[in-house]
Structures are given as structure tokens and as C-alpha cells.
C-alpha positions in Angstrom: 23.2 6.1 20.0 19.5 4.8 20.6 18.6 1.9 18.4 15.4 2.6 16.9 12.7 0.5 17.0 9.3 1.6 14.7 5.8 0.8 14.6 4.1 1.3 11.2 0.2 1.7 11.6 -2.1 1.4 8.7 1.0 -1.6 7.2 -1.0 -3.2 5.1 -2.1 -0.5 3.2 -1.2 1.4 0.0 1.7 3.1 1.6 2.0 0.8 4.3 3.5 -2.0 2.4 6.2 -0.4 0.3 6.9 1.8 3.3 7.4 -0.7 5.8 9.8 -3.0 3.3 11.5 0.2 2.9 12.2 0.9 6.4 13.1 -2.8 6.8 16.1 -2.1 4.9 17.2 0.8 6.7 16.4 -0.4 9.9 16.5 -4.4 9.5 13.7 -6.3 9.2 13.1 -6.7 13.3 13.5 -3.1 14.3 10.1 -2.5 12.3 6.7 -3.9 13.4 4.1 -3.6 11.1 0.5 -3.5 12.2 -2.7 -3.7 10.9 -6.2 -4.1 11.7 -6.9 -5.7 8.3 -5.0 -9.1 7.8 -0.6 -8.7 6.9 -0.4 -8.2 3.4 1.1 -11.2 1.4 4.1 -9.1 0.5 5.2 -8.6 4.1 4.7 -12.0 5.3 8.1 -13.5 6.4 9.6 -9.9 6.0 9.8 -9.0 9.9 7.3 -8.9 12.8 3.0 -8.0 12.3 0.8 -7.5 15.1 -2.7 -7.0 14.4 -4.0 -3.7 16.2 -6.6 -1.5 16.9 -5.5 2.1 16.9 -8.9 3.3 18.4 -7.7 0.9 21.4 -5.4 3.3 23.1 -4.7 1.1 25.6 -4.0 -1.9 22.9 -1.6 0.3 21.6 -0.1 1.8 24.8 0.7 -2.1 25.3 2.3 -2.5 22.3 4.7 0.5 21.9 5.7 -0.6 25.5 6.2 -4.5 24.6 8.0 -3.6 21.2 10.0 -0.8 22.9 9.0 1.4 20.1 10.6 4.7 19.3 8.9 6.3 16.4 5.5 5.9 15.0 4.2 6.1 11.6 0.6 6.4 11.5 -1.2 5.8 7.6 -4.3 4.4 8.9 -7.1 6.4 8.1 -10.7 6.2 6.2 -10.1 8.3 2.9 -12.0 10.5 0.7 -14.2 8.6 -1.3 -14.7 5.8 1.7 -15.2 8.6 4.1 -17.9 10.4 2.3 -20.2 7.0 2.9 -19.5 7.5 6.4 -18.7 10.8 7.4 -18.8 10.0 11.1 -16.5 6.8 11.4 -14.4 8.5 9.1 -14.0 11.5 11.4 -13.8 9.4 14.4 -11.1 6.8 13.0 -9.3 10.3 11.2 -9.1 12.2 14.6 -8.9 9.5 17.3 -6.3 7.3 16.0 -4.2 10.6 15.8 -5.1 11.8 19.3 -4.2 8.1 20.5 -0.7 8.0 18.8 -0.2 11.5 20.7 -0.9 11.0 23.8 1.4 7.8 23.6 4.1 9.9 22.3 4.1 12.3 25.2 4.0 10.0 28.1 6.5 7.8 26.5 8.3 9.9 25.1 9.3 8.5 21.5 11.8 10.0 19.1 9.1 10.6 16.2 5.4 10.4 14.8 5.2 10.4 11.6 1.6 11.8 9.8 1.0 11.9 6.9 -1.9 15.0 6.3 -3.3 15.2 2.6 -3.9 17.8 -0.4 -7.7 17.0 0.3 -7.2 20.2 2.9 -7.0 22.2 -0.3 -10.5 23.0 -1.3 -12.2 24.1 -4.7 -11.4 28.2 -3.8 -7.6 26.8 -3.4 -5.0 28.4 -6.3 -5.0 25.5 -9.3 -1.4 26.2 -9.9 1.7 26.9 -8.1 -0.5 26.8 -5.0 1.8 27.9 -2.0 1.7 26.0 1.4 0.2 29.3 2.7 -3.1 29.9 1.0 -7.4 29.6 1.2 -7.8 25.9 2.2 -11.5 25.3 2.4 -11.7 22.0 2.3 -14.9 19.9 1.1 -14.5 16.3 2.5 -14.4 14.8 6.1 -10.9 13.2 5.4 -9.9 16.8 3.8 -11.4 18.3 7.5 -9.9 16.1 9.7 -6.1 16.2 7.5 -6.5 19.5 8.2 -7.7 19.7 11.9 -4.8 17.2 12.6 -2.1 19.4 11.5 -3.2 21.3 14.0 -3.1 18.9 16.6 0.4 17.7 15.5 1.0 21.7 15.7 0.1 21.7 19.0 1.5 18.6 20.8 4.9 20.1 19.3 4.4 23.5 20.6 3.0 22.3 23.8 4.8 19.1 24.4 7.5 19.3 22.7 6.1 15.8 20.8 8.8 15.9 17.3 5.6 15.1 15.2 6.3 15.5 11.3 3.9 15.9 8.4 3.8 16.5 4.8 0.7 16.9 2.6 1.0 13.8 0.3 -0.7 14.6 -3.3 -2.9 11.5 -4.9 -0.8 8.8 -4.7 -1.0 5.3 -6.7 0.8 2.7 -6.4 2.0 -0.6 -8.3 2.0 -3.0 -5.6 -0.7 -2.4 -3.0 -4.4 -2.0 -4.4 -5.8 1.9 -3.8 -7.5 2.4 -0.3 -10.7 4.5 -1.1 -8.9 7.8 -1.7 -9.7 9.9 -5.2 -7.3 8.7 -6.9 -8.7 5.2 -7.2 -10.7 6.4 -9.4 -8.3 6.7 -12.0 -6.7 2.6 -11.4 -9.6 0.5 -12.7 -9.0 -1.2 -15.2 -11.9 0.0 -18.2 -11.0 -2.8 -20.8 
């Protein structure tokens, strides 16, 4: 059996943090590198190895999955809703590149898994309010909603084509108690009126 060795992209994030300590303690605490290009965040400092990285630096990153003998990536960085709609076109290049990058690595080197995490914001206003099925009119209205959903394709398709085990789920608005929110909707609701 392989041991596997994991590069989490986007650590220092909302999800990035609690995901990374989580995968720590399946994994242990060296077997996970967590990288950012923000600084670490103070709750992963002394928890296992950071590098800071550029994901729109393919060849940065080709370096790194080599050095680190990395076998799956998990890729959360990305430039969400409310961020995205100040600047539509960093947003779709950060959104689509850094997804195209952590590909391509995947198929040349072959790694176990990419893990992706695509969005509800591919869901559009003309999307079913209730019990909406996986299936269904999604008309999205932001660039992060567009490029959630043009990645699914692409993971779609470096599967299909590749044979790249790329997995995805569409993650609803998420909040979290530790990390503070990234820029996404749902921010919206986590400041503190008093």
C-alpha cells in the first residue's frame, strides 16, 4: 500500500484550516503540506509542513508535488462570489487556471486524487427553490458560479479523457467558527451588527 502524501491548496482559508488539521489526523501531521499564497494561518503553525505557493505558477507547483512526493491534491483556492464580482476577470483567471494547473499535474504525474470543490453558485435564479435535483436549469449569475460550473466540466473531462480520479461536490454556503469568511455570500450573514 502507497503511503499518501497531500497537498492542500487554498490552507489558509475558510476550509483550508479545519480541513487540513483534519487530514493531519488521518494522515499524520507530515504526510499533509499545506500551502498558501496568503501567510500560514496561526492555527496551523507548528501542526505539520506550509509552503507558500502560487497555484497560477504551474511550474512552482509542478516543483512542489515532485519535492513533496505528493499524491492527492485538494485545491480550495479560488476568488469567490462577492470578491469575484469586483473583479470578474482575476476571478475567472485564478477560478479556471489554478484548476487547469492542478490537472495537468495530475496527469503527467499521475497522482491518486484531486479533490475540487465546485459550488451551489452554478445554481442560478431559474434553479428549483426546493428539493432541487443535481439534474436541473443551472443558469448561473456570477463569475465564481460560471467558472464552478465550467470546471466540473473540465474535472469531467480529464476523467473521461485521462482517466485523472478527480472528485467534486457542490458545497452549499458554508460558515465557519474558526477561520474568518473568504468573500463568498455567505459572509454576509457573519458580521457582527451589535
Amino acid at each position: 500500500m502507497v503511503k499518501e502524501k497531500i497537498l492542500v491548496i487554498g490552507a489558509s482559508g475558510q476550509i483550508g484550516v479545519e480541513l487540513t488539521m483534519a487530514l493531519r489526523k488521518i494522515y499524520g501531521n507530515a504526510n499533509v503540506v499545506a500551502s498558501d499564497l496568503r501567510e500560514e494561518n496561526p492555527l496551523l503553525k507548528g501542526t505539520g509542513p506550509y509552503v507558500s505557493l502560487d497555484v497560477m505558477n504551474k511550474e512552482m507547483l509542478h516543483v512542489q508535488v515532485i519535492r513533496q512526493n505528493i499524491t492527492q491534491i485538494y485545491l480550495l483556492a479560488a476568488i469567490l462570489s462577492a470578491t469575484g464580482e469586483k473583479n470578474p476577470n482575476l476571478a475567472w483567471s485564478l477560478n479556471m487556471q489554478s484548476l487547469l494547473n492542478v490537472l495537468d499535474i495530475a496527469r503527467e504525474e499521475k497522482l491518486h486524487k484531486v479533490y475540487w470543490p465546485s459550488s451551489i453558485a452554478v445554481f442560478g435564479p431559474t434553479s428549483p427553490k426546493q428539493n432541487c435535483p443535481q439534474q436541473t436549469i443551472i443558469e448561473p449569475i456570477t463569475v465564481y458560479g460560471i467558472s464552478k460550473y465550467a470546471g466540473e466540466f473540465w474535472c469531467n473531462y480529464y476523467f473521461n479523457r485521462y482517466g485523472v480520479d478527480v472528485r467534486s461536490l457542490r458545497y452549499p454556503g458554508l460558515i465557519s467558527y474558526k477561520s474568518e469568511p473568504g468573500g463568498g455570500t455567505t459572509r454576509l450573514c457573519c458580521r457582527d451588527f451589535s
